[in-house]
Structures are given as C-alpha cells and as structure tokens.
N, C-alpha and C positions, 0 to 999 in steps of 0.2 A: 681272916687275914690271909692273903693270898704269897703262897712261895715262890719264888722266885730263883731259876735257873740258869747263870746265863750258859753262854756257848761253850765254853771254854769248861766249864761243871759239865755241862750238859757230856762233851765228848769222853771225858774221861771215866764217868760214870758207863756210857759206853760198854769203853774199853774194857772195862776190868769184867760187865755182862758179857761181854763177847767170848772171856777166856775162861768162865764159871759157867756158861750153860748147862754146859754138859753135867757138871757136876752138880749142881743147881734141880737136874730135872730126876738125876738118877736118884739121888740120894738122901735131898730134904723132904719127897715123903715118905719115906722108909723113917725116917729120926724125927717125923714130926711127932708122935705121941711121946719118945722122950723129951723132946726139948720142950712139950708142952706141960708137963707133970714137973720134969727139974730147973725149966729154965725159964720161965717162962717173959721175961724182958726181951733173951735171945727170941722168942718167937715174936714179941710184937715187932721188934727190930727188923727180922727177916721180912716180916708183913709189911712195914713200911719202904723196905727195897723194893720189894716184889711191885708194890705201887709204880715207885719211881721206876723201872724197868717196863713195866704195863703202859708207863705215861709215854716210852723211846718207844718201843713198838708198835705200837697199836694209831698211829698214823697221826699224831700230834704236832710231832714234829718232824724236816728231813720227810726222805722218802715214803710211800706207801706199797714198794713191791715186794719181793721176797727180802730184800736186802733191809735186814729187818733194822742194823746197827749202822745205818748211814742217815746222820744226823747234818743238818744247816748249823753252820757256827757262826758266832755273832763276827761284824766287820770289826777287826784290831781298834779301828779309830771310834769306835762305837763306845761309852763309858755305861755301864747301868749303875757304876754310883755315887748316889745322889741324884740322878737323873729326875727331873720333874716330866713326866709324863699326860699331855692331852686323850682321855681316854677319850674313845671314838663310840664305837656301835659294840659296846660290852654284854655282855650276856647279863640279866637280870633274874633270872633263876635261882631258887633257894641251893638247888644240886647243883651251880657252879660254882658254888661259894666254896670255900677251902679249897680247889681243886690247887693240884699241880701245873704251875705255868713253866714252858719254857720258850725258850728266844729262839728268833730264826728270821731272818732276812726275804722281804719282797723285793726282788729289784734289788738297786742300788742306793735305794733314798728313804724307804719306808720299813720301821721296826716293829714287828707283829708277837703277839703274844698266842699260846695255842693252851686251851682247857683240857685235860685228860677225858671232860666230856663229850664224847663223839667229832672231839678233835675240833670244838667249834673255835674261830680263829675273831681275835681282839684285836685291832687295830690301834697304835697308838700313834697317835700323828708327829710326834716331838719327843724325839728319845734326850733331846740335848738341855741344859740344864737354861734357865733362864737368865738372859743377858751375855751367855757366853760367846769370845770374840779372842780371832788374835791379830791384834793391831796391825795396820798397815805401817808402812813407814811411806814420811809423806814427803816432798819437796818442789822446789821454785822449778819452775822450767823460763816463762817470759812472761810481761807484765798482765797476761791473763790466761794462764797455763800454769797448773799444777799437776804432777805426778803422785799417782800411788801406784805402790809396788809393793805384791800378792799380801794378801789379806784376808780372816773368816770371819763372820759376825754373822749370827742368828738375829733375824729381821722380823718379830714379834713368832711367828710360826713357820717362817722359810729361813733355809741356811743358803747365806750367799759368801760363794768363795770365788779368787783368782789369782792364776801364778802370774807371775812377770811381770808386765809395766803398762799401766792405763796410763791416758792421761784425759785433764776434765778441763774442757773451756770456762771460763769464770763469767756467765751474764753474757752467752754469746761473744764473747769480743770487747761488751763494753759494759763493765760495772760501773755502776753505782762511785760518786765517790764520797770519802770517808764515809766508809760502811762496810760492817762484818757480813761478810757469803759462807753461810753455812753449806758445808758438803753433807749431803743424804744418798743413801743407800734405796730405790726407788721399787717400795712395797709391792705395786700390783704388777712390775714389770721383771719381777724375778722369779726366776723356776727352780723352786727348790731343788739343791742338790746338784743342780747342775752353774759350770762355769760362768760368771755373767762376765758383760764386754762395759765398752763404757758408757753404752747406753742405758744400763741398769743405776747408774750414778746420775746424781742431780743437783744444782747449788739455788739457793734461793737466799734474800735476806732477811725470810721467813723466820723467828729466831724458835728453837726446839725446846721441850720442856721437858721434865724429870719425868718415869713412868716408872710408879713400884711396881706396877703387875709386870711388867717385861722388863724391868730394873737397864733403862735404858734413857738416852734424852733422843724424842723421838715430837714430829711436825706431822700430827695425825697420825697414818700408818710405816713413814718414812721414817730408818734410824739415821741423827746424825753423828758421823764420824770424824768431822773436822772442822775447822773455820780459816778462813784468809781473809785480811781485812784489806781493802781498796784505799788507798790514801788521798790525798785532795787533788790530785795529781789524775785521778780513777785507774794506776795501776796498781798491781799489786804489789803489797809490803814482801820483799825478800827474807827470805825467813829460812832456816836453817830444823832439824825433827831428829831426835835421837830417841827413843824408849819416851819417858813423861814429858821431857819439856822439849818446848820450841820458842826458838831465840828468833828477833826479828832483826835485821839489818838497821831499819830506818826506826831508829828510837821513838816514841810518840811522848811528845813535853808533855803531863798532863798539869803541870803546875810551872808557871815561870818562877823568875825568884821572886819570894813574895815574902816578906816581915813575919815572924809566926814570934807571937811573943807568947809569956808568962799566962797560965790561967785561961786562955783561947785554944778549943778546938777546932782544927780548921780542916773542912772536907772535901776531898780530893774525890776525884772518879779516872781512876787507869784503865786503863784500854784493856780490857780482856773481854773474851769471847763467854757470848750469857751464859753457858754451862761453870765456866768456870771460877774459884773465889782466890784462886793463888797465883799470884805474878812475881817476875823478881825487875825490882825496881832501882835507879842508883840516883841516891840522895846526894844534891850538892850543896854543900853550904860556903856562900861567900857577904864579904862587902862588909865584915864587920869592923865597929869602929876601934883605934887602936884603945890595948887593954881592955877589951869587950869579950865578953864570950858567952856561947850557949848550947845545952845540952839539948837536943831533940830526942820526942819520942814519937812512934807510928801506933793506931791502932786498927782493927775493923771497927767501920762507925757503926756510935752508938756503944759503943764499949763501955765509955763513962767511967776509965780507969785510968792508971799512970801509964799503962800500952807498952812498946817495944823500944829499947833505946837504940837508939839512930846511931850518933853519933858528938862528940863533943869539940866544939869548933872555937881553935885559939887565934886571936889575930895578930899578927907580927908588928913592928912599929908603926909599919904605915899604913896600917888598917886594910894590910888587901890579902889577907890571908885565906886560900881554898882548901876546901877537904871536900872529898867524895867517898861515897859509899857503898856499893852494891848488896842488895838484901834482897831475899826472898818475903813477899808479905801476903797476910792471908786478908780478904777482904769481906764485906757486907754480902749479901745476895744479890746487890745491887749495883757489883764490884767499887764502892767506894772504902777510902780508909780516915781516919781524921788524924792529923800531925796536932805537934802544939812544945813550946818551947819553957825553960827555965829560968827564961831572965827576959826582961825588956827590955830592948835597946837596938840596934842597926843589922843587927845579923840577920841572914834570908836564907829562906831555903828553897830549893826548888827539885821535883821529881819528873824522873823520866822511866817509861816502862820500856822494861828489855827484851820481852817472851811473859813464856805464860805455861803452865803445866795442865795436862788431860787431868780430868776429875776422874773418877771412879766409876764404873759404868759406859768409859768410850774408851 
C-alpha cells in the first residue's frame, strides 16, 4: 500500500526538518544506544522520520541542488481526496512497493508522483475525480443562439474550462424542427487544461447516453452538457436556467383535453430531453358535466399503482368548471407517465410541460 503525501504535508514536514537538523545530526547518535535499550518505539519512530526526511532530500521531490528543503507544492485547486487516479508508466518493481510517494506539479496540467526510489517519477494523468463538473449557467440569446457562461467539466480524461461568455449556433442557422439539439463538450478537440473558445463546443440531435465508467451522459467521446429543443416553427423554445431546472417559455401540449376515466391508464409522453426523467408539468382539468366530478392521478408508466394525486375537479352549475395544477413528475426512461381518473363521466384532462430539471451527472 503506497503513502501518500501531498503538498501541503509535504511542506510542513519541511519545515519543522529545517529547524531540527542541527539538532537531529548533533545529538541523536550520541542518544542512539539509549533510546535503543529504553525506548525503543521512540527509535522505530525516529527511523520512520528519518525515512520521510531521506524521501525531501534526496531529489524526489522540488529541487535537487544544495537547497535541500525546497519542496514543489501541490496546486490549491488540485483535491487528492478521493481522487481517482489513471496510473500511467508506474514502476513495477518489488523495491518500489511501499515506497514513500509525494506530490508535485509538472506544468500546469499534469500531477506526478515521485518513489523514494532513485527519485523514479509516476505519472498520473487524472488527478480529478470522475465525472466532476461545475455547471454552466445557460441561456436564450435568438432563435438559434444560446449562451453559456464560464463553466468546468472533466471530458472522460481532459479538463475543459472557460470564464465569461460563449456563445453556440444551434444546426448552423437552421435546426431541425420539433427536435431536441443536444450541447456537447467536443473530445478530441480539447486541450487539457487549457481554456477552450467555442469551437471546442458542439450541438447535434445525436441523443447521448449514461456512462458509469466516466459517470457522465456522453455521444462516444463527446460529454453532453445541455439540450434546446427547436419547435415546429425550427426556432428555438425560449427557456429560462437557474441551478437544476429550466423552464421553457412556449409550453409544449403533450395531451389535449382528453376524457381519462375510472380504471384506465392513459400514456402520456412529455417533452424532455433523453437524459432526463423529471419535468414539471400543469394539469388542467375542465368541461365537466354539472354535479360531476373527478379525482386524478399521475404515475411514471408502467407503475401499475394508484400513482400521484393530481387534483380533484368540482364543476359549478353550469358544467364549466376549470382547475389547474402545476406539479413536478418523475417519468419512465422513456419520459412517459400514465394519468387515469376516479369516476366516469365528462371530466377531461389535459397536460402541458413547463421545463425540466438536470439529472445527476450534467
């Protein structure tokens, strides 16, 4: 099992060698046959400093000139934990096994490990942990123009970041209509580490899928980070991005009002984008006949249960009584859900999706 030091360890161990040398070199073999006879823990302890001190000088890590206590510290934004680590061109030797590793920066991009072994040096290509990201925030600019603004996400083994404000043409000019344009982060066209522009970004209506190994939804090597759906119109839906959810201006009907009686499941498909299984949707119910009434409920299809209650719809004398409802619903993998009511008779319902919330992983 290899130990692990990072920078911030590494310097203050240092320090405290810088201000005990002297004392260290004068004195502990003079006391070494006592502290070996009465103490002897105290000696394996010292032995094991002595290591760690042997591991800072002796050219491991930081400098190899006279400057024996001038150590490489790890970069602040650099995490070791938890870190999943791609080992690279490791040492395979029995004698590098246990050794003492400590941290220290190539560059600005690559984090390197160093063996107390003749100082042989480990590459590790991914100090960052798997799927880590910090969201963009996204928005409308015109009907094929969208903005993101500064954003980081590790792109299976390249980190791509940028401050300020992209912006991304949607299908050249001309999408597609009624059709979701996934936003991708573009694999072989990013340099790790370094700022991408907006031509490291790409939309296609490719749709992306779940990846545990990079715990990501990702179209071959491409991660996607977003979606914009084109309405029948081929511009885009106006839409609104806070933290999880994104509300869209132009509501999409995914149900007219339609009779949902007693004992009938009936299956809806709302517009969200294929990562996603959560939308929030506003149920209306009208048109029932006077002294009529019915409870609705929602489920993800295939639930095969009494589901979520909707709402319970009274109609007034003259049968035209409306109720609306705004709900959050979770759906199928398939984004559908199936409704169904408590009584048979003229009451209808119909649903319209509002937005839709990031899954887990974008």
């Amino acid at each position: 099992m290899k130990k692990i030091i990072t920078g911030v360890s590494v310097v203050l161990i240092a320090a405290f060698f810088m201000a005990a040398t002297s004392e260290w070199t004068t004195n502990i073999p003079t006391l070494a046959g006592q502290i070996s006879t009465e103490y002897p823990q105290i000696e394996k302890n010292f032995e094991e400093l002595e290591e760690i001190l042997a591991a800072i000088t002796n050219g491991t890590v930081g400098t190899t000139d006279t400057a024996n206590y001038e150590v490489d510290v790890v970069a602040s934004d650099v995490s070791l934990d938890g870190a999943i680590f791609t080992e690279g061109d490791a040492p395979t030797t029995a004698a590098n096994e246990g050794g003492v590793y400590s941290a220290a920066l190539d560059g600005a991009t690559a984090l390197w490990f160093a063996t107390e072994s003749e100082g042989e040096a480990i590459p590790f290509t991914n100090s960052y942990r798997r799927g880590e990201f910090f969201r963009a925030k996204f928005s409308w600019k015109d009907d094929d123009e969208i903005y993101l603004d500064d954003g980081s996400y590790l792109v299976k083994d390249k980190w791509a970041w940028w401050d300020g404000q992209l912006t991304e043409q949607i299908a050249a000019g001309s999408p597609d209509a009624s059709d979701w344009y996934y936003i991708y982060l573009d694999h072989s066209a990013i340099t790790s580490g370094t700022e991408i522009t907006a031509t490291e970004i790409i939309n296609s209506t490719t749709e992306p899928s779940w990846s545990a190994d990079y715990r990501g939804w990702y179209n071959g090597d491409d991660l996607c980070i977003f979606a914009v759906y084109s309405d029948s119109g081929s511009e885009i839906d106006h839409f609104w991005h806070n933290g999880e959810r994104v509300a869209v201006v132009h509501n999409h009907s995914d149900m007219a009002l339609t009779d949902i009686d007693l004992g009938t499941w009936t299956d809806v498909t709302i517009t969200l984008p294929v990562f996603t299984t959560q939308g929030n949707v506003a149920f209306l119910s009208a048109n029932c006949g006077a002294g009529e009434q019915a409870v609705f409920y929602w489920a993800p299809d295939t639930y095969g249960s009494a589901g979520a209650y909707v709402r319970a719809v009274h109609a007034d004398v003259d049968g035209v009584y409306v109720k609306m409802n705004y709900q959050d619903v979770f759906t199928s993998s398939s984004q559908v859900i199936e409704v169904t009511a408590t009584a048979s008779n003229d009451c209808e319902l119909s649903i319209v999706c509002n937005g839709w919330y990031f899954p887990r992983g974008m």
